[in-house]
N, C-alpha and C positions, 0 to 999 in steps of 0.2 A: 451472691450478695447475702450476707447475716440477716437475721430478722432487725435488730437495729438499725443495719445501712438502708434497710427499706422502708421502716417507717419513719428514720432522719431524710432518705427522700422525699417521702410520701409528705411531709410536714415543711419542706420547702418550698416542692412542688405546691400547696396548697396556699401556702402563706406570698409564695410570688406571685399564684393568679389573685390575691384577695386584692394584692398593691397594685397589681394593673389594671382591676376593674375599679378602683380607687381614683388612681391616675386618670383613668377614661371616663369617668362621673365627673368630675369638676373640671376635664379638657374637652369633653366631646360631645356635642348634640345628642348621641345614641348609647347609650351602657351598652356594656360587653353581654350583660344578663339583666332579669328583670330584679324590681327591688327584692320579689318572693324569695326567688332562687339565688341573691345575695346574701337575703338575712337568713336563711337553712343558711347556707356554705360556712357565714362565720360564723353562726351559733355552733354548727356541728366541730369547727376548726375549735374558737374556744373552749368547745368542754375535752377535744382530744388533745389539744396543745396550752391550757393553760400557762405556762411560764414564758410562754414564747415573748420575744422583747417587741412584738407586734401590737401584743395587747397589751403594752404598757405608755403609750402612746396614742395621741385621737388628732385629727383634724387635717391639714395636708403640709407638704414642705412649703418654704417662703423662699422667696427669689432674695439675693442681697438690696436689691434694690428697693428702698422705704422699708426694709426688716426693722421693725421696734420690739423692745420687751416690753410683754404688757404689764401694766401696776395690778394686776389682778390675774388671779388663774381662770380661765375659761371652762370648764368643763364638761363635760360628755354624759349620756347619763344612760346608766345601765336599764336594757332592757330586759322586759318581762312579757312571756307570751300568755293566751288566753290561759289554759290549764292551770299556769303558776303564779296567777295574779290575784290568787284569795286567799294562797298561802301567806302571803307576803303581809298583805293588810291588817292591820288591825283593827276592828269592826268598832273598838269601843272610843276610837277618834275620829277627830274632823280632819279630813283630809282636803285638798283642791285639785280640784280636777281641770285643765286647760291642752287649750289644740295644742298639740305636736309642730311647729311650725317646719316649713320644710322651703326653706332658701337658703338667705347665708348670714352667719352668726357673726353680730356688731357688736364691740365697743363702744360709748360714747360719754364723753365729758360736759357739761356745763359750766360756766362759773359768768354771772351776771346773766344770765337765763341765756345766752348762746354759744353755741358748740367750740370747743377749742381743742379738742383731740378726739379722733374717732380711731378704730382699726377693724380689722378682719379675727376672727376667733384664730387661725393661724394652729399652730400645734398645742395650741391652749395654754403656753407661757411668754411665743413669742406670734406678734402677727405682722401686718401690713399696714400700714400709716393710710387712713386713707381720708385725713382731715377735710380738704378741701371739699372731696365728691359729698363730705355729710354733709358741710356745711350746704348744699343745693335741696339735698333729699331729707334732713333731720331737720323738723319745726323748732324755734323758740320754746321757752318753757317761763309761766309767769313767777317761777322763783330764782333769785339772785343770788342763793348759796351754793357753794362748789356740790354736782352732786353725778357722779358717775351711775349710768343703766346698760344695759345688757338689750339689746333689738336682735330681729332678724326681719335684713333688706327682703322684700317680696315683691312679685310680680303681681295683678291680677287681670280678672279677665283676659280676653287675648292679644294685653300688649305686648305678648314677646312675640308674635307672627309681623308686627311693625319691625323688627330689629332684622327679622328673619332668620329668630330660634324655633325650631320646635318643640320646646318646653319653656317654663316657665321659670325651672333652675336655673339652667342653662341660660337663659336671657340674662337672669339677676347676676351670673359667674361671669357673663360677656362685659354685663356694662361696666362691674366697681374693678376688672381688672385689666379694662381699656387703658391705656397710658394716656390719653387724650381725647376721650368721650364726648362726644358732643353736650350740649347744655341740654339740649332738648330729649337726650336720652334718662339722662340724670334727674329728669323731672318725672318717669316714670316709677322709677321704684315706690314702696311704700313700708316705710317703716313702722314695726310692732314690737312694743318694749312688752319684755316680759319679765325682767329681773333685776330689782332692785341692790343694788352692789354697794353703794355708800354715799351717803348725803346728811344732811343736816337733823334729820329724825330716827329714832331708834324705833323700829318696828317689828314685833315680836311676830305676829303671826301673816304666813304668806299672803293671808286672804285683804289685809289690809296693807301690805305692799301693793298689790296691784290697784288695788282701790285706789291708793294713793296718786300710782302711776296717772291708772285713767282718771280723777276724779279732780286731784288738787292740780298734777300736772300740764291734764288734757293732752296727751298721749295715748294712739290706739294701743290698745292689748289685746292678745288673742281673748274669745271666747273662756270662761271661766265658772268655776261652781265649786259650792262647798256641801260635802257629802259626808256620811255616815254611814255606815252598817248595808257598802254597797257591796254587788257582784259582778263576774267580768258579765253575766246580761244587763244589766243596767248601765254597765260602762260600752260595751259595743254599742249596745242603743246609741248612748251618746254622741261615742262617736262618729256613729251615722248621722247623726242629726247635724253636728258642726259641720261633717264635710259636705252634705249638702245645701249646707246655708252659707258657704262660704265661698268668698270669689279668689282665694289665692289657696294655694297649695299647706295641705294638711296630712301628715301621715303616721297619725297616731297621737294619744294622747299624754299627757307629762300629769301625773301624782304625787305632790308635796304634797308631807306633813305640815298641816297648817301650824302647830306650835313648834318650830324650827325656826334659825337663823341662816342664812344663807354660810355655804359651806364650799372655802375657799379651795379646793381640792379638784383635780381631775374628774375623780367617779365621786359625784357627792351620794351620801348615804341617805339621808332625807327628803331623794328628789328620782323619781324612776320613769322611764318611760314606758309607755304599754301600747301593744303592735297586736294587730291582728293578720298581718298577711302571711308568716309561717304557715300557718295552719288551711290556707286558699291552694283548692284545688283546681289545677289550671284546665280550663276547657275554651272550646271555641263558637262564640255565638252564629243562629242559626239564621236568626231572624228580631225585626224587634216588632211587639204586638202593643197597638194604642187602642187603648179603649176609653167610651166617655163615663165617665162619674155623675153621678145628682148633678155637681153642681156646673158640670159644663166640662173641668178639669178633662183634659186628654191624659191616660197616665199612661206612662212606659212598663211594658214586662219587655223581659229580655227573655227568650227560647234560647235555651244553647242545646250542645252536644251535651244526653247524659252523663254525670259522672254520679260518682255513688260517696256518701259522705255519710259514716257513722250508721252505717247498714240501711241506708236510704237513697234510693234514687231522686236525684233531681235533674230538672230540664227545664227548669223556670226561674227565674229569680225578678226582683225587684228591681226598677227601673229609677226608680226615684222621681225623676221628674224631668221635663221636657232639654229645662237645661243643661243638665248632668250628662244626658244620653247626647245633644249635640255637641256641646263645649270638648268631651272626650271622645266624639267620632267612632260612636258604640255602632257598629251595624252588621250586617252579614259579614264574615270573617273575622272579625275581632277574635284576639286571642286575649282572656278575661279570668281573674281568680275570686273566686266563689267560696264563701266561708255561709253557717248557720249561726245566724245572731242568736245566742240563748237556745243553741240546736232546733231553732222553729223556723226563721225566716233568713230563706237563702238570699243574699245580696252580693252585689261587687262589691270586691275590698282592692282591686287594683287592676289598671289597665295594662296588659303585656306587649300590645301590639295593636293598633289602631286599624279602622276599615279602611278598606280603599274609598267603601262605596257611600259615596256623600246622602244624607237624611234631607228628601227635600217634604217636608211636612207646612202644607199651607193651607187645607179644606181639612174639614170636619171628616173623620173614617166612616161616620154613622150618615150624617145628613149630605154634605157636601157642601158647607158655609165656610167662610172664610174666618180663619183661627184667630186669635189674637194670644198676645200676650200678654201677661199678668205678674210679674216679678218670675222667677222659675217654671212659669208654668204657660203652656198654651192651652185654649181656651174655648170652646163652642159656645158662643153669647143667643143660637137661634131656640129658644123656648118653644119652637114644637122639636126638636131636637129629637127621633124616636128614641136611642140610645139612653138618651139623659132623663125622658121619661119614664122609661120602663128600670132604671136605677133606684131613680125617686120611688117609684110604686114601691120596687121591693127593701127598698131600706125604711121606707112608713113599715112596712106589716110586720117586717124584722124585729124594728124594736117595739112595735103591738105585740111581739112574742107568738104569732103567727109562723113558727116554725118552718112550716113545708112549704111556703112559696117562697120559691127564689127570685134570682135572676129571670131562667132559665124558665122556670113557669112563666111569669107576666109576658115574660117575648111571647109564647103557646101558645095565651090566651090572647093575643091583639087587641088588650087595652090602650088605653092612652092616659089615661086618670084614676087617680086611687076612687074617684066617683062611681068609675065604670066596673070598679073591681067590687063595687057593694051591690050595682046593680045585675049583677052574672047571675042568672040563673043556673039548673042541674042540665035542663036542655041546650044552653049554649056552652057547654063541655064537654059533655059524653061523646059527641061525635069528633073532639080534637084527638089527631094522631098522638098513641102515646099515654091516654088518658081513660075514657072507659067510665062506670059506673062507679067503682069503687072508690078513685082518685077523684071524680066529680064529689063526691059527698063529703072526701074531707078538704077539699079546695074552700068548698062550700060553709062547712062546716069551724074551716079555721077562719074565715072572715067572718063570718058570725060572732066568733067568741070575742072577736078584737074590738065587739061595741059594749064589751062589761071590761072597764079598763080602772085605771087610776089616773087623775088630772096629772100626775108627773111624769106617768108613761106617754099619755098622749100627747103633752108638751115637746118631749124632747124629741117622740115621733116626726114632727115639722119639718127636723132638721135643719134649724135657727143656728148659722153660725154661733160657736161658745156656749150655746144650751144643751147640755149634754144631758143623763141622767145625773145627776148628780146636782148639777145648778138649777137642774128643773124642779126635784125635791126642794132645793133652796126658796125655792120663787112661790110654790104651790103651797109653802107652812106660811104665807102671810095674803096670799089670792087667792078666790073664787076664781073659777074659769070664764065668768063672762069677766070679771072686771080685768081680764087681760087685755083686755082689747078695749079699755078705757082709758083715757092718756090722765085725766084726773088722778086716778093710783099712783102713775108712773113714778111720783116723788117718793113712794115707801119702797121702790126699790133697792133692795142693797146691793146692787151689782157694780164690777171697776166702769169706770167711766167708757171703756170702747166695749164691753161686753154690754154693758145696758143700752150703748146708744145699736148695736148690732141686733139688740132686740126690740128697743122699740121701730127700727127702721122697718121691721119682718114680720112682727107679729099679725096686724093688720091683711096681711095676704093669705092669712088661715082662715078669717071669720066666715069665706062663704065655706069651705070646708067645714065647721067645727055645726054649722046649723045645716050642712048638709045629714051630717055624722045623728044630729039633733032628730033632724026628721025619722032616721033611720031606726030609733030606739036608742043610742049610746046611754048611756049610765054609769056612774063613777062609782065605783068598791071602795068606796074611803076607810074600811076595815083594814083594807090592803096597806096601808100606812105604817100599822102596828107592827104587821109582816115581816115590812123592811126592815123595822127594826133588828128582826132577830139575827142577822151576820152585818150590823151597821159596823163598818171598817174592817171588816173582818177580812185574813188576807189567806185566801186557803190555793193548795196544791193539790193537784189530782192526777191518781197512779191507778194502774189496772183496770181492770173492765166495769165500766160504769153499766147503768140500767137505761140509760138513754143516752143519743150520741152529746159526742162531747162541745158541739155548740149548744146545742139545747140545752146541760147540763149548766154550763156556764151563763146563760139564758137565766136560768132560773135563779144562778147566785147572786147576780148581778141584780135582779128584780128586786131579791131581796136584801140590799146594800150591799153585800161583798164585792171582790175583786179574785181574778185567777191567776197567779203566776205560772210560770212551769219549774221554775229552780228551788229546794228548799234552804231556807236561810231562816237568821235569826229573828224577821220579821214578820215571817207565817205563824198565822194564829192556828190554822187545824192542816192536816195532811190527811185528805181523800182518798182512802184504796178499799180494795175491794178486797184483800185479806191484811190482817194488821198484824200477821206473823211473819208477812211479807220480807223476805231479806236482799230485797232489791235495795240499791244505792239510795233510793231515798226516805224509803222507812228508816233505812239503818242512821241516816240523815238525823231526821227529827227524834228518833231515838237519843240522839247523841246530845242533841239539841232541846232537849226536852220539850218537843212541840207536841200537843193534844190530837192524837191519831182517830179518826173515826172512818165507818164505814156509808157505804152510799147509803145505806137505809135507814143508819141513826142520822144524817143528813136530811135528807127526805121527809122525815120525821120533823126537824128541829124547822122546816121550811114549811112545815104544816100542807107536805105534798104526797102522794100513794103513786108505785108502780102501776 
């Protein structure tokens, strides 16, 4: 065989398995392969076989039967993986950012606000009539002029286990290509318009088609955001946060240019999708670890099988929250792909294979009370809680800036109350295993320091749902500390209406706290104010070997108004290293970028702090 005959095999051979696991995606409860190892296959097929008449084509074959041409092209949209998704962007536009929808792509007509032609996306010129089943599943619309949108039929929650799919694709491909669907199935779907195709208004930019959609029409739309001068870490964030906020199926997110017109064409130029599971490396979970929060919250870690990502091991990843880890049946044996969002926090980006072993999760892991629920989340509501107490203590002395006690200490020292933690003598720790003299005095010694504080460290200290540092500062440039806790004031609050009512409902439950702190000496550094000033907004990045570890570090920026990213970009104010001849990727970065480079000790300096 010629080297030609082998790689026109090799190119058939790949392009017939791509059309069978095609085939088996929209016929079959089960893929041949997972989405991971689908999107490798054909990325790596399109960059070796571009011309192929494979990738000239999207969507699936139509049966003769109800085949319509559609009055509009449907189109598909080119994807883009983490690596080459900053290439692409232009930092000095507004873009829109929305979920990835992942069911099956509608047609729909209007004319007198009710539906009178609907189809299936089809091969994106021709699709599937599928008028009548809209007409059950597509809402009225309160405008009367002819005006054609773009949906995708979705599942949510676990109504496709009522049809007896096990997915949610799969359910949505069972019901609209039923010949005779019952009524009652038909009332399950839900549809999410995302694309304004043609009606009675001319609308220049994406951000207010959708508006339009949801706003004048009252039609759902996916999740949406108008962004600037973003990175694929600000966009993975994202799209962590849609999918776990979200009860129907998401698999990445879709990036129009917000000053474009929709673009009648197959692959529109204007409009990209962005994926992160290429880049998920597959492993198999071990185990799943709940633990309680301050506020009660159970949260999910996942333990899996080490794998190694970007010259780091990991065996942990985030769990999201109670619902995520049951609805997707994450448990011992799961086969799971694991990406680092902003290469810092390892999370799922996609399930490969589900447990066997059912989550039966109903008592508290700390106490043994009875869980509840809470939208996403389950819930320990018993306030002697040990778990939730010993959280509490160390997320108060955390953000006191109380550095060395953890978790991990307060469990050592068997308190129960940040009270007990001022009352600890040098004699009731020297003898704890693990501890000793030395570690007694600074245990001792960091509780001391946390009663010379500033009213807006100790504020957000509370841990007052939405009072963070930042809205604490806001609240402390117009209050004294006692008049917190006077409801008379409450009207010179500037807060949104659920964060003011979140505070006044909480406030009140610190005052034996704050005259306990009182008795104790507390005293407020209101010099410390000016302090903050000095990196107010300020957005810095830190490389190489700092002079103290890197939370503490970040401890101290944030005290004094900054913020830490890890990626540099056009938004960092200063870049942190410890040589600034540095030729690592990110000086070379801010070099490039003209961002203001200093070192840890003209820092330290500018924070009015010494080694």
């Amino acid at each position: 065989m010629t080297r030609f005959e082998k790689r026109l095999k090799e190119e058939n051979d790949t392009i017939d398995y791509l059309i069978k696991c095609d085939k088996n995606y929209h016929d079959s409860d089960k893929p041949l392969i997972s989405d991971t190892a689908y999107d490798r296959l054909k990325s790596k097929a399109l960059e070796d076989y571009p011309e192929n008449s494979y990738f000239k084509s999207i969507g699936t074959s139509i049966s003769d039967s109800g085949k319509v041409n559609l009055p509009y092209v449907l189109g598909s949209l080119t994807k883009f993986k983490l690596e080459d998704i900053n290439k692409k962007l232009n930092r000095d536009v507004l873009y829109v950012v929305s979920e990835k929808l992942d069911g099956m792509s509608i047609l729909c007509t209007w004319v007198n606000g009710k539906i009178v032609f609907a189809s299936t996306r089809g091969n994106g010129t021709v699709g599937q009539d599928i008028t009548e089943k809209a007409k059950i599943i597509v809402p009225d619309i309160p405008v009367m002029d002819k005006i054609t949108l773009r949906c995708e039929f979705l599942l949510t929650g676990d109504s496709h286990t009522v049809l007896g799919y096990k997915n949610r694709r799969n359910g949505i491909v069972g019901i609209i290509n039923n010949k005779e669907p019952l009524r009652s199935s038909l009332a399950l779907p839900k549809a999410v318009f995302y694309e304004y195709i043609d009606g009675p208004e001319v609308l220049k930019y994406e951000h207010d088609r959708l508006k339009y959609i949801k706003d004048t029409l009252g039609l759902d739309t996916p999740s949406f955001k108008l962004i600037k001068n973003s990175n694929n870490t600000e966009l993975t964030n994202l799209l962590i946060d849609y999918k776990i906020n979200t009860t129907y199926d998401i698999d990445g997110l879709v990036i129009t240019l917000n000053d474009s017109t929709r673009e009648n064409v197959l692959y529109p130029k204007n409009k990209i999708s962005y994926k992160v599971n290429e880049d998920a490396v597959e492993t198999t979970v071990k185990d799943i670890e709940w633990n309680v929060g301050r506020t009660g919250r159970v949260i999910p870690v996942v333990n899996i099988e080490p794998i190694d990502i970007d010259g780091t091991t990991i065996s942990r990843a985030t769990g999201f929250n109670a619902k995520f880890i049951i609805d997707n049946e994450i448990n011992t044996g799961a086969k799971v792909g694991i990406i680092k969002s902003g290469q810092v926090i390892p999370y799922l980006c996609e399930i490969i294979e589900k447990s066997d072993t059912k989550i039966k999760l109903t008592n508290c892991p700390s106490c043994g009370s009875m869980l509840v629920w809470r939208g996403v989340d389950i819930v320990c509501e018993n306030p002697k809680c040990k778990k939730m107490m010993i959280t509490k203590i160390a997320h108060y002395f955390k953000l006191m800036s109380a550095e060395f006690i953890t978790i991990k200490t307060v469990d050592k020292l068997g308190v129960s109350s940040i009270e007990d933690m001022y009352n600890l003598k040098e004699s009731d720790i020297i003898d704890i295993d693990g501890f000793g003299k030395k570690k007694s005095d600074i245990i001792i010694n960091e509780i001391k320091k946390t009663l010379n504080t500033t009213p807006a460290e100790l504020l957000s200290s509370f841990g007052i749902p939405s009072i963070g540092k930042r809205m604490s500062q806001v609240i402390m440039k117009s209050f004294t500390f006692d008049e917190l806790f006077d409801s008379i004031c409450y009207d010179r609050l500037e807060l949104g209406v659920k964060t003011k009512e979140k505070f006044i409902n909480n406030i009140n439950k610190f005052k034996p706290l704050y005259d306990f702190l009182l008795s104790k000496g507390l005293t407020f550094n209101i010099e410390d104010v000016e302090v903050q000033n000095m990196l107010s907004d300020a957005k810095l990045v830190l490389t190489g070997k700092a002079p103290y570890k890197r939370n503490v570090m970040v401890s101290l920026i944030e005290k004094n108004g900054g913020t830490v990213s890890s990626a540099v970009s056009k938004t960092t104010t200063y870049l942190v290293t410890s040589d600034v001849d540095s030729t690592t990727g990110k000086t070379k970065k801010a070099k490039e970028l003209g961002i203001n480079i200093m070192t840890y000790d003209m820092l330290l300096d500018k924070m009015g702090e010494k080694v």
